[in-house]
C-alpha positions in Angstrom: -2.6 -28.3 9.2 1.4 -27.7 9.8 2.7 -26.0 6.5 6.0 -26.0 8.2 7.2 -29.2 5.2 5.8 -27.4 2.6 7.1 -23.9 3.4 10.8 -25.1 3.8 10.6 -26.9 0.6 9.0 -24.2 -1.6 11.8 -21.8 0.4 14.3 -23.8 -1.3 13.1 -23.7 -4.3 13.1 -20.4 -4.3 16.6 -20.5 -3.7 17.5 -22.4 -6.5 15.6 -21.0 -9.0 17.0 -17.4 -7.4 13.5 -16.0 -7.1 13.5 -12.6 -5.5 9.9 -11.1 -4.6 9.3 -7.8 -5.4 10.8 -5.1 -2.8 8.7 -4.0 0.0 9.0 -0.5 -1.0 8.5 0.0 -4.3 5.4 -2.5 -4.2 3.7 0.0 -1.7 5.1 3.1 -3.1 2.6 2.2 -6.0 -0.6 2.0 -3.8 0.5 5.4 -2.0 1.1 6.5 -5.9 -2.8 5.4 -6.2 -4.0 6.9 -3.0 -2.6 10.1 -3.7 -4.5 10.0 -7.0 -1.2 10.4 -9.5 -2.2 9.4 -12.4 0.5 10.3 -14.5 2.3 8.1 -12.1 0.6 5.2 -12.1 0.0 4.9 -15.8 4.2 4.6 -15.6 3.5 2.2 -12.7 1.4 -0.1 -14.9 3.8 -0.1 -18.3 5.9 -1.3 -15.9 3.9 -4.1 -14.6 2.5 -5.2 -18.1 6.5 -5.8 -18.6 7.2 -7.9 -15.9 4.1 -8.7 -14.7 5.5 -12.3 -13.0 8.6 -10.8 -11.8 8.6 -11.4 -7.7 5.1 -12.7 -7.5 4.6 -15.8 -6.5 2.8 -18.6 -8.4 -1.0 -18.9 -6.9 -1.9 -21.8 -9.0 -0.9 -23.9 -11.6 -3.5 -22.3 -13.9 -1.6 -19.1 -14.9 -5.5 -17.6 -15.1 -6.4 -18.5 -11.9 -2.6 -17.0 -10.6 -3.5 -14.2 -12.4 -7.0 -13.8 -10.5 -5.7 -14.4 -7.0 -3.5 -11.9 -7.8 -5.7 -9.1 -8.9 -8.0 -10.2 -6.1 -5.3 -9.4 -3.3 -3.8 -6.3 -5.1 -7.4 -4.8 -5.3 -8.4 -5.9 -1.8 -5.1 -3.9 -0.5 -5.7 -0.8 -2.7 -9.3 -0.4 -1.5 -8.2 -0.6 2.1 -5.3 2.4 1.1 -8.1 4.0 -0.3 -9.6 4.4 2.4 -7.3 5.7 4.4 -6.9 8.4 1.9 -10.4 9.0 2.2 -12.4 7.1 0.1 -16.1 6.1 1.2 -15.4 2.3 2.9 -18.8 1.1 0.7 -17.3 2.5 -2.3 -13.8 1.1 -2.2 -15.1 -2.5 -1.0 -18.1 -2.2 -3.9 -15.4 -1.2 -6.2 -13.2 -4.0 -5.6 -16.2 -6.7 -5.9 -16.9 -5.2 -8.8 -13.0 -5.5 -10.1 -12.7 -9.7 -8.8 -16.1 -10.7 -10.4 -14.7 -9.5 -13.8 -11.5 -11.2 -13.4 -14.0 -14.1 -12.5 -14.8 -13.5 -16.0 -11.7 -13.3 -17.7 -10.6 -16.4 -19.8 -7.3 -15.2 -20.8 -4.4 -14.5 -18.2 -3.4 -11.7 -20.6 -7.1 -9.9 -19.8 -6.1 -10.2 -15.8 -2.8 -8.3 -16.9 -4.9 -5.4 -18.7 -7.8 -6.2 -15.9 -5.3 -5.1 -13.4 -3.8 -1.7 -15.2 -7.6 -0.4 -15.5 -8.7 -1.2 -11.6 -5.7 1.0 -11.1 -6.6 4.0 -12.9 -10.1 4.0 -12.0 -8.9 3.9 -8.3 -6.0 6.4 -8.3 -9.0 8.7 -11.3 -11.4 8.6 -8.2 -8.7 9.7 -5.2 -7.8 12.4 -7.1 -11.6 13.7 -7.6 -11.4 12.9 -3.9 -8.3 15.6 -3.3 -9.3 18.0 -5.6 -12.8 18.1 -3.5 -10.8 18.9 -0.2 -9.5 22.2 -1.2 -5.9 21.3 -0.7 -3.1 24.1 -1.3 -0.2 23.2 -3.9 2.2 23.5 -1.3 0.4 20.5 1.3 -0.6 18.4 -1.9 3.0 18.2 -2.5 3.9 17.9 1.0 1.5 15.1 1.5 3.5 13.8 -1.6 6.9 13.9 -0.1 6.0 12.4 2.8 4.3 9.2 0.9 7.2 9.2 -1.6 9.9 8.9 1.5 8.1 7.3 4.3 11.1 4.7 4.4 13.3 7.5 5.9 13.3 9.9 9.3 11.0 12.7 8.2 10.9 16.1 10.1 9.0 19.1 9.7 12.6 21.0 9.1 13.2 18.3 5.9 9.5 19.2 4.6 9.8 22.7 4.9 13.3 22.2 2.7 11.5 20.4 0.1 8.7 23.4 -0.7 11.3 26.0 0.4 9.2 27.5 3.2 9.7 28.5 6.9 8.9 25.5 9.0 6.9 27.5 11.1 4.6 28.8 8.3 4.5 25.0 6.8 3.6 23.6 10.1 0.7 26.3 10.3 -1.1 25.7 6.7 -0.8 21.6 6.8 -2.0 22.0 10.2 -4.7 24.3 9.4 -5.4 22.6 6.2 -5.3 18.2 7.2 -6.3 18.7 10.5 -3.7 17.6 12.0 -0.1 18.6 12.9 2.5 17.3 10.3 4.6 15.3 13.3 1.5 13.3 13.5 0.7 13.0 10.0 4.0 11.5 9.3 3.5 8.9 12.2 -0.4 7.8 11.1 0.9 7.8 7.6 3.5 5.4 8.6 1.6 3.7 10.5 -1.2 3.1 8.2 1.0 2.0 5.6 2.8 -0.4 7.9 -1.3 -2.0 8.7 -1.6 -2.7 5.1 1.8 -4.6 5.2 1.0 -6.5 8.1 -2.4 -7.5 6.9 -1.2 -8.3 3.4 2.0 -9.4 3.1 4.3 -12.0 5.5 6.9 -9.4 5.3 8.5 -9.4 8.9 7.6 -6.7 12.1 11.5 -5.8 11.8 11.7 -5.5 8.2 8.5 -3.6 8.3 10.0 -1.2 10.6 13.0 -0.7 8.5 11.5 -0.4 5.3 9.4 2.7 7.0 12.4 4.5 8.9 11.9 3.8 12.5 15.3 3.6 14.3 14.4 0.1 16.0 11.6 -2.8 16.0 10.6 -1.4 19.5 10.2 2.2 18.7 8.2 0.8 15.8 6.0 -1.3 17.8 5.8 1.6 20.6 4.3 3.7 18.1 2.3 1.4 16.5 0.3 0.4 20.1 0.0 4.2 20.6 -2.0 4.3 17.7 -3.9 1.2 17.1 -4.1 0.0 20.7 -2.1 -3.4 19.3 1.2 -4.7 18.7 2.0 -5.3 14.9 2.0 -8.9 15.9 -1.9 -8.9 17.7 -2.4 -6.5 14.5 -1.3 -9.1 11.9 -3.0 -12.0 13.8 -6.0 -10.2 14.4 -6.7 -8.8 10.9 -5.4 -10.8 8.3 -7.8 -13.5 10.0 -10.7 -11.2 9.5 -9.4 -10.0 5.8 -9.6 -14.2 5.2 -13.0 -14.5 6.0 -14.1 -11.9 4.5 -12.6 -12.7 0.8 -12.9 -16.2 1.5 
């Protein structure tokens, strides 16, 4: 079915109505809020939803309950998958996100979906902090790992890290190194990376905004990286994927 009619006419809708959908940014600097278990910040996160819950989402339905639902059911589907990531058992955070749509399913009030949504959440970001706390993580990592999810739309170095906790790179390089596993240059890049899969899967947002929005200095150095990683360009990532994410909730 070509959608092309129907796409330019709800485009100019949009238009004339000046609808403006929610900045890539700051709508997944709340799901990195939630994988990095900060509670504190996503209880501010979801006083700021409840206020303007239907500012830059689109309308799902004509229902505003079944809106509502679709939309819970593709927040939670893209937190489980950040969840993972983080670290987060793959049967837990897909179980958990059932468990979340079949009692929007229930819901008879869009209002409930609202509240619905602000206790999935908690309960999400509650168990990736268990999670982190479990992994034995200095104070000076758990904060770097913070920084580096808080500015992954800018160039991150080792040298700009080290600045933040006031350390020798050297030293900083050692302990996250020593610590994750994994050299901080790299951590920065799968972070990024990761991030920029959930975007792709979930959103239409385009391969060159994507690579904006997450500091890489051009759309081919951003889909360099990406193959390096994931073996696909964002393009076979998106097409491959979001097909597959389809199927599953469909």
């Amino acid at each position: 079915m070509n959608t092309n009619r129907e796409l330019n006419y709800r485009l100019y809708i949009q238009t004339e109505e000046d609808f403006r959908r929610t900045e890539i940014r700051s709508e997944f600097a709340r799901y990195d809020d939630i994988k990095n278990g900060d509670i504190e910040k996503v209880r501010k996160n979801i006083i700021e939803i409840k206020a303007h819950y239907y500012e830059g989402k689109g309308m799902l339905s004509d229902s505003l309950l079944k809106n509502n639902q679709y939309h819970l059911a593709i927040g939670v589907g893209i937190i489980a998958r950040v969840c993972i990531d983080g670290g987060m058992k793959h049967n837990i955070a897909y179980t958990l996100s059932d468990i979340y749509i079949r009692r929007a399913d229930k819901c008879r009030e869009p209002q409930d979906i609202i509240e619905l949504t602000g206790t999935m959440m908690l309960d999400f970001a509650g168990r990736m902090a268990d999670i982190r706390k479990e992994k034995g993580v200095s104070l000076h990592v758990r904060r770097t790992v913070d920084y580096i999810y808080n500015n992954l739309h800018k160039p991150l170095t080792l040298k700009k890290a080290a600045e933040h906790e006031h350390l020798d790179p050297s030293y900083l390089s050692k302990l996250f190194a020593m610590e994750m596993g994994i050299p901080i240059k790299a951590y920065i890049l799968k972070a990024k990376i990761m991030t920029a899969q959930n975007i792709l899967i979930f959103s239409d947002f385009s391969i060159a905004n994507i690579a904006d929005s997450l500091g890489f200095s051009s759309q081919s150095a951003f889909t360099a990286a990406f193959r390096k990683i994931t073996g696909l360009t964002p393009l076979q990532y998106r097409n491959r994927y979001s097909e597959e994410y389809s199927l599953r909730k469909g």
